[in-house]
C-alpha positions as CSV (number, residue, x, y, z in Angstrom):
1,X,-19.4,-6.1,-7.4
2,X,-17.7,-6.8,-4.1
3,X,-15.0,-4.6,-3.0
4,X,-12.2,-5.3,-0.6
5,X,-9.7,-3.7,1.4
6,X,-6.9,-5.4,1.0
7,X,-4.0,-3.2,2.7
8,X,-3.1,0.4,4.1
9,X,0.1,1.4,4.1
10,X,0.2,5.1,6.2
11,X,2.0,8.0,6.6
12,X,5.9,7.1,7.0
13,X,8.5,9.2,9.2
14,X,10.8,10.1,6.4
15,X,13.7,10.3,9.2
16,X,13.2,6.3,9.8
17,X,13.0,5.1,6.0
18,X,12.7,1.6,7.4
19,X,10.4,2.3,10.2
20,X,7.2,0.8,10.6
21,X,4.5,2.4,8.1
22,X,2.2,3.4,10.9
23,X,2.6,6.6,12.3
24,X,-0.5,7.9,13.4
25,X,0.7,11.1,14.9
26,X,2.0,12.5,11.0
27,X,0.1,14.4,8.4
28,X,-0.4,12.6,5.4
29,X,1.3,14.7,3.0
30,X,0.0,12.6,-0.5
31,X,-2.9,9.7,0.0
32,X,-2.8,7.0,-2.9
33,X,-5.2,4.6,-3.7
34,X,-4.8,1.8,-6.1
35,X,-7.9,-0.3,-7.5
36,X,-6.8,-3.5,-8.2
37,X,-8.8,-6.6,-10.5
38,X,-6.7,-9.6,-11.4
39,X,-3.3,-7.9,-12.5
40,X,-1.1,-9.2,-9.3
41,X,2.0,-8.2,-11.6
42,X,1.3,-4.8,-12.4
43,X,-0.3,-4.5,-9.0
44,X,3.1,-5.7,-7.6
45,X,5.3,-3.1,-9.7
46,X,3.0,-0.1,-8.7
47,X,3.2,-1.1,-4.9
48,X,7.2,-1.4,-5.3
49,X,7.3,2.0,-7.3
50,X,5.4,3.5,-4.4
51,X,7.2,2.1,-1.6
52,X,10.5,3.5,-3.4
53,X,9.3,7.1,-2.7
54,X,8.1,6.6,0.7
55,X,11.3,7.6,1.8
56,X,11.2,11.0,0.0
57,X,7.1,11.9,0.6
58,X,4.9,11.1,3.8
59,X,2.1,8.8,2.0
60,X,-0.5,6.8,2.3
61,X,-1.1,4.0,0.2
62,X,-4.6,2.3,-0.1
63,X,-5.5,-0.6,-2.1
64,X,-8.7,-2.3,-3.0
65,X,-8.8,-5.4,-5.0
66,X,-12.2,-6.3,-6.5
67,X,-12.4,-9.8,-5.3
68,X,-9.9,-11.2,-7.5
69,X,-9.0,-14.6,-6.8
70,X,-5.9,-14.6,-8.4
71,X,-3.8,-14.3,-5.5
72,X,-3.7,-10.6,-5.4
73,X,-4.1,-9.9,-1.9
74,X,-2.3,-12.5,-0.3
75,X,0.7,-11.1,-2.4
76,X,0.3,-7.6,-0.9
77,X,-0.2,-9.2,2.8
78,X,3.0,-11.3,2.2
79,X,5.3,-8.5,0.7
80,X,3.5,-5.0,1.6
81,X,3.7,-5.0,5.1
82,X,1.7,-1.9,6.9
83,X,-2.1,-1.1,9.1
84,X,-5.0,-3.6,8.1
């Protein structure tokens, strides 16, 4: 089974809400990581859900889809912006 990175979204400044999601020079406070296999939808509501909190906890979020080719990670490069 191949695995792929797909996206890391890092530790947020909770002072900036819409600020960029790196900020290297922050302690991650809660690291999340989503495995991800041909759900894009449910993949898509998680990844919202989180980014809903990210103004309220300093998180990182890691996601690895397991080479689905069901459009997965394109979605989460086009709408889940953050480090690669």
């Amino acid at each position: 089974m191949q695995l792929t990175r797909v996206s890391v979204l890092t530790t947020v400044d909770r002072t900036e809400p819409n600020a960029a999601a790196c900020v290297p020079d922050r302690v991650t406070a809660l690291s999340v990581s989503v495995v991800s296999y041909r759900t894009p939808v449910l993949l898509r509501e998680c990844l919202s859900a989180l980014q809903r909190e990210r103004a309220q906890v300093d998180m990182e979020i890691t996601v690895v889809d397991n080479a689905s080719r069901d459009g997965s990670a394109e979605m989460v490069a086009a709408h889940f912006h953050g480090c690669t």
